[in-house]
N, C-alpha and C positions, 0 to 999 in steps of 0.2 A: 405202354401200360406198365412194362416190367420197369420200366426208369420210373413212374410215380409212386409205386410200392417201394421199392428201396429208397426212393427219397425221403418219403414220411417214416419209414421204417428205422431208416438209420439217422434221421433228423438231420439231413444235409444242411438246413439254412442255418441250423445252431453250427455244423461244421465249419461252414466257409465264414460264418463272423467270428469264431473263435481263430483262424485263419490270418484275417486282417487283423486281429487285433493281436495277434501273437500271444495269447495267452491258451493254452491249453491245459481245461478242468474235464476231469473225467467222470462221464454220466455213460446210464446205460441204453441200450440203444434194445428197438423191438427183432423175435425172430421172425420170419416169415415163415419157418417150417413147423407144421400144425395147422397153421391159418386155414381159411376155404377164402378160395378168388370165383367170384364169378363173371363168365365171359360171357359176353351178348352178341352174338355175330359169330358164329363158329366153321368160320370160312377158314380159307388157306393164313390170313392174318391170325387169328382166335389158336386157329390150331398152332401156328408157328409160336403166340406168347405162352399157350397152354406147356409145349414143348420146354421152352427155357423155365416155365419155374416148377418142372417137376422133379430135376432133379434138387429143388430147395426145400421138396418136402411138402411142396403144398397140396393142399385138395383141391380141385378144379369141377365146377360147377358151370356145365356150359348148353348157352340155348341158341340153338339156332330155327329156322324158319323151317326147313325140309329136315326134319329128324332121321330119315331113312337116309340120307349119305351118310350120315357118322357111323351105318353098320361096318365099313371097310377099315375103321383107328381101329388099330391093335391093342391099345390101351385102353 
């Protein structure tokens, strides 16, 4: 999940064809910190992607099935 968001974020497929083609034009790319992600499945996966984009600032919005285990996240 964390690779599709920096992908559309920092527009990787404009990357890697500016790449082959050897020309490099400067555009701007999106931030992710501000955003809200929401996670659907907030199992040890969910928790594990909620982890890595916290420190990039994002808001995390996350549902899981048994809302009474997430009382034990610290965060």
């Amino acid at each position: 999940m964390l690779a599709a968001l920096l992908f559309f974020a920092k527009d990787l497929r404009r990357l890697v064809a500016q790449q082959a083609a050897g020309a490099w034009t400067p555009f701007d790319t999106e931030q992710l910190e501000g955003r809200t992600v929401g996670i659907v499945g907030f199992g040890d996966i969910g928790q594990a992607v909620a982890s890595r984009l916290r420190p990039l600032g994002v808001e995390i919005l996350a549902l899981r099935r048994r809302p009474e285990l997430s009382a034990e996240i610290p965060w």
